[in-house]
N, C-alpha and C positions, 0 to 999 in steps of 0.2 A: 515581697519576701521570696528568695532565692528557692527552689523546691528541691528536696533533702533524695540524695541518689543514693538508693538503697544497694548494700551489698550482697551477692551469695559468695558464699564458703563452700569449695571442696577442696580434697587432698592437693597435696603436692606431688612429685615424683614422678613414675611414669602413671599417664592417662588413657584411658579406655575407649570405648564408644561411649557408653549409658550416660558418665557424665558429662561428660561434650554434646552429650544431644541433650541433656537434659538442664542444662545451664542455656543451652538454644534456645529451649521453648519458654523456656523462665524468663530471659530476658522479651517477649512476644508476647506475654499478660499485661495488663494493665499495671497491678500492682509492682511487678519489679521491669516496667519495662526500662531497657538501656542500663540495667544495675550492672556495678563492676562487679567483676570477677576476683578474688581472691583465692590463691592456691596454698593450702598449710595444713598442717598436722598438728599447729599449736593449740590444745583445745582452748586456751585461754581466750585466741582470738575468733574462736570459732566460736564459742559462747555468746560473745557479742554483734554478732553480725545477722541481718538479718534474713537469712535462710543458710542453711544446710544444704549439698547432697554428697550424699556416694563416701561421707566420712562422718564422724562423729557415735555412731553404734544406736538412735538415735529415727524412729520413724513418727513424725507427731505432726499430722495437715494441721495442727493447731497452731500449731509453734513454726510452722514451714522447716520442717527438719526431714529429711528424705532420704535414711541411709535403708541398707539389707542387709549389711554384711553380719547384724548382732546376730546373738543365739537365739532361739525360737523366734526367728523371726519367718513368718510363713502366708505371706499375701499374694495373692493372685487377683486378674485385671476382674473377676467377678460379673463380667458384663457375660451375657449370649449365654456360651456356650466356653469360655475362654475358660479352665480352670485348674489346668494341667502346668503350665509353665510361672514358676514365682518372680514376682516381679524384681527388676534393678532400680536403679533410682530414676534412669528414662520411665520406665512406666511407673512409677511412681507416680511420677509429678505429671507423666500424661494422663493418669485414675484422677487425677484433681485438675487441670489443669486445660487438658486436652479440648474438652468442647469450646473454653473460650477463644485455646488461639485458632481453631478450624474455624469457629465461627466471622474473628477478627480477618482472618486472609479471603476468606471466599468471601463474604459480606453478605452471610445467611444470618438470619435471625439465632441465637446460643438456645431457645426451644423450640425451634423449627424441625419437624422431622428428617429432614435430609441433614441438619447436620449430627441427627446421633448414627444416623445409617452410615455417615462419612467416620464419623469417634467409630464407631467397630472395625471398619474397615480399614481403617490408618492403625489400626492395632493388630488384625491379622496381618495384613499385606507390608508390616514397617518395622511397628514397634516390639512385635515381640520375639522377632527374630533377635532384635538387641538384647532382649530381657533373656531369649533363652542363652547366647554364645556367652553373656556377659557371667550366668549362672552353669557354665557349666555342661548343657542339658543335648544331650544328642540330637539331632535333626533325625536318625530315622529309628525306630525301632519294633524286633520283632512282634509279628502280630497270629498268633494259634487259634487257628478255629477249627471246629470238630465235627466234620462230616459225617451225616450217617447213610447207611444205602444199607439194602437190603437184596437180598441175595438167592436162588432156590437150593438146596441141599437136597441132594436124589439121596435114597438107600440104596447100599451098596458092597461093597467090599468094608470086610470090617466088623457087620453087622451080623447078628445071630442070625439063621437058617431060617426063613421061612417069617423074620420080622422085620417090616415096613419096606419090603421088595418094591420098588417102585413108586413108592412113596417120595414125593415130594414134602420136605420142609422148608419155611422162611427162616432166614439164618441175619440178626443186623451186626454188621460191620461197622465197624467205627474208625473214621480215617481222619488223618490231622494235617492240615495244609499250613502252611509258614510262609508269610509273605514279609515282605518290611514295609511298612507304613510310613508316611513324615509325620513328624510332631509337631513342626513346626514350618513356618514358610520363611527361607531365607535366600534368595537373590541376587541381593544386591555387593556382598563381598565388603559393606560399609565397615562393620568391627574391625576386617583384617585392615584396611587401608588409615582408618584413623589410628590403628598400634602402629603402625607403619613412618608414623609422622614424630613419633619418639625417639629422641637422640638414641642414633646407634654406641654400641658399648665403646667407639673410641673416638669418640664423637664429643664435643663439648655439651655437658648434658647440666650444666649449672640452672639455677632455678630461670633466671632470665630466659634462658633461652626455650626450659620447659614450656613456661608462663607463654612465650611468645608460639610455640608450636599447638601448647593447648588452643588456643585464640583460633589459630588455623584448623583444627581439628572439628572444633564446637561449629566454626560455621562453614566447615566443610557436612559433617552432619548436618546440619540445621536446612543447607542449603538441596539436601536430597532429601527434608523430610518435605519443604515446601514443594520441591517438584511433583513427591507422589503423593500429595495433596490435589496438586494441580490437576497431576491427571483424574484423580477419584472424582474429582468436583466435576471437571467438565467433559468427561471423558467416559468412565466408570457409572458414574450415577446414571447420566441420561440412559446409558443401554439399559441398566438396570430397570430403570422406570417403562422403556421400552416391551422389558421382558414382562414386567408384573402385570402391566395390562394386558398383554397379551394371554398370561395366566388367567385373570381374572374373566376374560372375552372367548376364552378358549372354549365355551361351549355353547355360545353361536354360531362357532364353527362346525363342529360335532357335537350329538350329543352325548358323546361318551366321554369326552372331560380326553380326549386321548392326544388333540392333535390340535397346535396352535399355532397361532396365524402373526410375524412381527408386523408390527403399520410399515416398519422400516429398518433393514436388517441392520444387525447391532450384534457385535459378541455377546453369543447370547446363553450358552453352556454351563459357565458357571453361575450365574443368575437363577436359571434353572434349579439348580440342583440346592441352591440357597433356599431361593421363595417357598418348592418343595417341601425343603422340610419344617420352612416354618407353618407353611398352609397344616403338614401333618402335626406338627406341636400345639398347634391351636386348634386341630379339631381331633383329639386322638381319641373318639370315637367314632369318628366315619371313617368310612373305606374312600378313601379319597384315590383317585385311578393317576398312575403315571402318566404321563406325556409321552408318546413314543416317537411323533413327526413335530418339524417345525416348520412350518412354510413361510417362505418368503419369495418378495419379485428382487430379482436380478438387476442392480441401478444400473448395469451399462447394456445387458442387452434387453433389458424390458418385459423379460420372460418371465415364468416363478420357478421356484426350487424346493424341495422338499429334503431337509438330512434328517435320520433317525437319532434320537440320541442316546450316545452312546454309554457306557454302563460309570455309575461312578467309582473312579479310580482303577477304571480298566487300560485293557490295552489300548490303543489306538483305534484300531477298528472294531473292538468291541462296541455290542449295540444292545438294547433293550429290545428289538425286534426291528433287524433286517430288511431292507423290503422283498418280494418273494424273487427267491431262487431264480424260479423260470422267465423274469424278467433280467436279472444282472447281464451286463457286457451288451444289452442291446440298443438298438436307435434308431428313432424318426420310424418310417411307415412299418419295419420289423417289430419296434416296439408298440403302436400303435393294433398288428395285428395280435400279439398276445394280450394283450391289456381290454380291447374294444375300446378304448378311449382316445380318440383321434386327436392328434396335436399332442402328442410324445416328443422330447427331442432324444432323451437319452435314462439310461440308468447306469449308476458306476459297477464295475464287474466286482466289488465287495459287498455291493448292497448298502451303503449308507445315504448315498445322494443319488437322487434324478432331478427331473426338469421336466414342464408342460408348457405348450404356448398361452395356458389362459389358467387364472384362476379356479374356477371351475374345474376343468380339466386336473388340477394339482388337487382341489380336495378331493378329489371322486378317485383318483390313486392311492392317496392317502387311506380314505377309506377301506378301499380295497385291502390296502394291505392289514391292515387291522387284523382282518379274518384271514388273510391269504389265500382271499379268492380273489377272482377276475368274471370280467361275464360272461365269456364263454364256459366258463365251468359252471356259473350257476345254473 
């Protein structure tokens, strides 16, 4: 018996990202894998088919119906920390859908934990830039926080004869800093380039020809969601997993939880700043201590390196602590005599990176700078 090729329904007309990518990954499950595509408005024919997206008014994982466009309609990805941007019908169907096909492409177990670390990750770094352009949703906006500093206030002029002459008072000021923050991570320029593939206004734009550009579209998305899959999978994860141990082991290195050691250098910054806060979300009653050094050996000259890291969401060379002043811009036996720690090669003149010939030698800097001494000062 011949086996029965299910359909999904979405609109006609002009097409988006969400549901071109979301027809993508529909056809990548089990259940509607290789299903045709249908493009209509007719609800008649959309009643019968079996799934929905991105039309119909219509949100039911029951029914595989997967629109946003109704009234009260108000879902977000729910997962982490995600809870700001409302989903399109891409993330819809990636909220149901998602762990199977990451699990099917990479050929991890669908409860394996690497691949929900990969489902969160393919949804910051992909999916929800789709979800937020497709709704709407600004990529950056302002962000007011409210400084306080305090201040001395002499007596002075002003003042009644002979009251509070000299007198010092604390006076707090209250000041407002306005930054812009992103809401969202978006890169890749994917939404604009799949609009892009819709008949221009003089342009023959009949349904056929829709039909046939949507086709292109869906696995032109489909075709950059596998890529940065690819890379999260083998690329992404291992440094990640790189870093966590390295978090985890960070205080065999010191014992001040301050300074971690990778087995093998790996991008390793935003990992950091991840693990971080989940260590702190999981224990938010200990004073758990930042990481301020990361050391690692240098794979082509053999040597080790030390960067401080730097503040989240600052500037460039902003740093959580520097290494000391009176070391920057210096090298080899120069650096070696302000340090006492022989086997110096160098320190950058911003203070974020040096270099030691040994092991040893890099955490005994490290430590040093901790406190921002040296041993001739102590």
């Amino acid at each position: 018996m011949a086996k029965t090729v299910k359909t999904i329904g979405t609109h006609s007309g002009t097409f988006h990202c969400d549901e071109a990518l979301g027809c993508f990954l529909l056809r990548r499950t089990k259940l509607f894998a290789n299903a045709k595509v249908t493009r209509t408005r007719d609800e008649q024919v959309l009643q019968n088919l079996d799934c929905v997206i991105d039309v119909g008014g219509v949100y039911d994982h029951g029914k595989h119906r997967y629109d946003h466009h109704q009234r009260g309609f108000s879902e977000f990805f729910g997962h982490d920390a995600y809870h700001n941007t409302k989903l399109s019908s891409a993330g819809l169907v990636y909220r149901h859908y998602g762990k199977e096909v990451i699990a099917r492409e990479t050929g991890l177990d669908e409860e394996h934990p690497d691949t929900n670390v990969l489902f969160l990750a393919m949804y910051k770094h992909f999916i929800e830039g789709v979800d937020a352009i497709d709704n709407g949703v600004e990529q950056y906006r302002a962000k007011v926080e409210a400084k306080q500093s305090k201040r001395q206030r002499t007596g002075g002029e002003g003042e009644r004869e002979g009251e509070g002459e000299g007198e010092q008072e604390e006076e707090e000021d209250v000041d407002y800093e306005v930054t812009l923050e992103k809401v969202y991570l978006e890169g890749t320029g994917l939404a604009s380039r799949v609009g892009a593939l819709n008949a221009a206004w003089n342009e023959d734009a009949s349904a056929e020809v829709q039909d046939a550009r949507f086709k292109e579209a869906s696995e032109m998305a489909g075709k950059e969601f596998l890529s940065k899959l690819t890379y999260l999978h083998r690329s992404w994860l291992p440094a990640r997993e790189i870093v966590k141990q390295a978090m985890i082991s960070r205080y065999d290195v010191d014992d001040s939880g301050k300074i971690m050691k990778l087995d093998r250098y790996c991008p390793w910054k935003d990992h950091l700043f991840e693990l971080e806060m989940e260590e702190w979300r999981d224990h938010p009653e200990g004073d758990m201590p930042r990481v301020l050094y990361c050391l690692y050996e240098d794979d082509r000259e053999k040597k080790w390196r030390i960067m401080s890291v730097p503040e989240l969401g600052g500037s460039a060379f902003s740093q959580r602590k520097p290494l000391p002043g009176h070391w920057c811009g210096l090298r080899d036996i120069a650096l070696d005599a302000v340090t006492g720690v022989p086997g110096c090669t160098f320190v950058h003149a911003a203070g974020f990176t040096g270099g030691h010939s040994t092991y040893e030698g890099i955490v005994k800097l490290a430590q040093m700078a901790i406190t921002d001494t040296c041993c001739c000062c102590q």
